[in-house]
N, C-alpha and C positions, 0 to 999 in steps of 0.2 A: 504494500500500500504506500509508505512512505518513497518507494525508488519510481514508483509511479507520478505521485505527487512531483518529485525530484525533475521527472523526465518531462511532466507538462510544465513545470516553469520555466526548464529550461528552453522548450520551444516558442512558447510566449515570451523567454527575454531574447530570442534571435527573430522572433517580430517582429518586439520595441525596438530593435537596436539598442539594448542596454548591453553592452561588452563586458562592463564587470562583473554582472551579473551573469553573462551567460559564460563567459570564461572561467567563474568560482564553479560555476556547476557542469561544465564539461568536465573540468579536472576532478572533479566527485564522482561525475557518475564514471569516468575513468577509474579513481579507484574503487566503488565499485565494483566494477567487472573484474577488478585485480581479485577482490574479495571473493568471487564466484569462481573465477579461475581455481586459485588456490585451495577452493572447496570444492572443486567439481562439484558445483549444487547450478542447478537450474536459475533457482529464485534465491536472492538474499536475504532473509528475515531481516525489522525493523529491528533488531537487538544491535545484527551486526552493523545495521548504516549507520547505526546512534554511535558506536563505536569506530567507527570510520569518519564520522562528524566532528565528535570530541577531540580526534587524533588529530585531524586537519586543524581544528580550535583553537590548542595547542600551539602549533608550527607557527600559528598568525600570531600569536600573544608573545613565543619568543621573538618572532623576525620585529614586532612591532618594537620591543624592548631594544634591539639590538640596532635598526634603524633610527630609534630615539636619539637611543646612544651615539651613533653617527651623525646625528645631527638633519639626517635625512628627513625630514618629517613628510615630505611628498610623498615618499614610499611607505611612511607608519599609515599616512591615512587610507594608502591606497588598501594596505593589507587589515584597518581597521573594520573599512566599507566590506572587504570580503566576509572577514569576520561576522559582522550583520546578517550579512545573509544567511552565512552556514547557522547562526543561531535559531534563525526561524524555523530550522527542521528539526530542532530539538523539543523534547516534551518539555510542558510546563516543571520549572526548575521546584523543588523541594524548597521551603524555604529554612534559614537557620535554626528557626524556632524546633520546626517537623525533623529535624537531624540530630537537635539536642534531645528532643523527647526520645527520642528512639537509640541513642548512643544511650540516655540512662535507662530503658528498658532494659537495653543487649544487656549492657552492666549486671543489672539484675539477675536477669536468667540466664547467664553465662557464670555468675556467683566469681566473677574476676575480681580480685583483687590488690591485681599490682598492672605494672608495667610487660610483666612478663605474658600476659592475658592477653593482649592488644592484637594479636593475631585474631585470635578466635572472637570478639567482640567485634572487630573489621569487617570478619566474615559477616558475621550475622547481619550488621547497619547495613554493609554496601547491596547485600541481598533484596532488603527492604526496597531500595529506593534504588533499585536496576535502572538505569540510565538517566535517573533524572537528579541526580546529586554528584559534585562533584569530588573525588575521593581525596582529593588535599583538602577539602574543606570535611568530611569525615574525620579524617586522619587525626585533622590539629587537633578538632572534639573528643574524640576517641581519647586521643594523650591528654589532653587537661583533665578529663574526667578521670582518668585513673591517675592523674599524678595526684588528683585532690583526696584518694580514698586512704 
């Protein structure tokens, strides 16, 4: 559903003539097909394109960083505006609040009480909120909460 979604904007931004837009999503749906290659799978499940979202999400946020740093800022906005897009194909994000509730549940029923626990509490949160949380934003929760215990 989602790489269909993916496939008709794409051809509505080679309509508009929107080039950044249709160039973020050539290169997606490119990897993409890297992702079905490599799975010999016909069809890509929406688990794996949110995973292939994030990853491109990613790339933009270092290069934006790294262009800053360069002093480039043409090139942070450019890879800012891709960023935009690729975000619209992600599910509505988790917010802080719904990550802390749920990092002190895992807590709970996992009965962790150290640092050395944080594996297995990981597990459990990142499970919850399958691609709609981000896991350095888990993570950091995860460790405050058990360095408080």
């Amino acid at each position: 559903m989602l790489e269909q979604r993916i496939s008709a904007d794409y051809i509505q931004a080679m309509k508009d003539k929107d080039s950044v837009k249709s160039a973020t999503l050539s290169f997606l749906r490119a990897q993409i097909k890297n992702v079905r290659i490599d799975k010999r799978v016909e069809k890509v499940d929406d688990l794996d394109i949110i995973a292939v979202i994030k990853k491109q999400i990613k790339q933009r946020q270092e290069s934006i960083a790294q262009f800053e740093q360069g002093g480039r800022v043409d090139l942070a906005d450019k890879e800012k505006a891709e960023m935009v897009i690729l975000q619209n194909y992600l599910p509505q994000q988790a917010s802080a609040q719904e990550i802390a509730d749920a990092v002190g549940q895992a807590v709970h029923e996992t009965g962790a009480k150290s640092m050395k626990d944080m594996g297995s509490v990981m597990k459990a949160v990142v499970a919850k909120f399958e691609g709609r949380a981000d896991n350095k934003i888990i993570s950091d929760l995860v460790r405050q909460a058990l360095s408080s215990l």
